[in-house]
C-alpha positions in Angstrom: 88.9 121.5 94.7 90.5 121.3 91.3 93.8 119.8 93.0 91.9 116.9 94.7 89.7 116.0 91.5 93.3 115.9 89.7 94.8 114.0 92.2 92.3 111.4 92.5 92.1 110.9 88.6 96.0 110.6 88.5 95.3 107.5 91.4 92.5 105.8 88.9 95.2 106.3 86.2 98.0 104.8 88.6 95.7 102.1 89.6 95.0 101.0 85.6 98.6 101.1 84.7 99.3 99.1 87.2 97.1 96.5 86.6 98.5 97.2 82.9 101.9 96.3 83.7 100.7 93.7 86.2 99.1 91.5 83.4 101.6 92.3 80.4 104.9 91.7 82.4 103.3 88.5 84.9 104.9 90.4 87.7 104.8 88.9 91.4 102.8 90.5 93.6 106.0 91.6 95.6 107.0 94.7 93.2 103.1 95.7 92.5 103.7 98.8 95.6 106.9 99.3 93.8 105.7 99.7 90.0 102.4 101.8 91.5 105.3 104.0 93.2 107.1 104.4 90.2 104.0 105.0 88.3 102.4 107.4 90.1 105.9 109.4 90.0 106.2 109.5 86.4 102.9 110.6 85.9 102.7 113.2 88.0 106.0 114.2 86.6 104.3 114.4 83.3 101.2 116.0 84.4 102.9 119.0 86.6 106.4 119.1 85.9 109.6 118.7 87.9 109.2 120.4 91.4 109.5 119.1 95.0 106.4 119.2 95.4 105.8 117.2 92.1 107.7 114.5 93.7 105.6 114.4 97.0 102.9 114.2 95.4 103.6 111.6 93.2 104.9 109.4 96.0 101.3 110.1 97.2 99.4 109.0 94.1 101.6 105.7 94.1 100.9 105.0 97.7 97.3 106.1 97.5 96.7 103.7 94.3 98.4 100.6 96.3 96.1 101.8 99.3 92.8 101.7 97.8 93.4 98.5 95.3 94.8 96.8 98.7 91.2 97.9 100.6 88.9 97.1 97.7 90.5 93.3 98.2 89.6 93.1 101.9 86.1 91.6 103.1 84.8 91.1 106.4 83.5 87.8 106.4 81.2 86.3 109.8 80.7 89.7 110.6 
């Protein structure tokens, strides 16, 4: 339980950066999956050191930040 609670505040944390880096650096929307990626590697990195599982799971909090900022932007409209 600890491991999803950790892994869901390192996606918030991703998600903020992001939108961080987003605003400071006017970046186009093209290399916003890119810096999340990045992002969510370094952190993890930081947070749990260098393993191979580090690295998964920082992929994962990358991808999982772009995934749920891309989904909160979708609405279902005449439906």
């Amino acid at each position: 339980m600890t491991e999803l609670l950790s892994f869901s505040v390192l996606v918030v944390i991703t998600i903020g950066l992001t939108e961080v880096c987003k605003k400071a650096f006017k970046m186009p929307k093209r290399f916003i999956p890119l810096t999340a990626l990045i992002l969510g590697l370094v952190i993890n990195l930081i947070a749990g050191g260098i393993t191979g599982l580090g690295l998964l799971t920082g992929i994962g909090i990358g991808l999982s930040a772009v995934g749920l900022f891309d989904v909160s932007k979708i609405t279902i409209i005449g439906k």
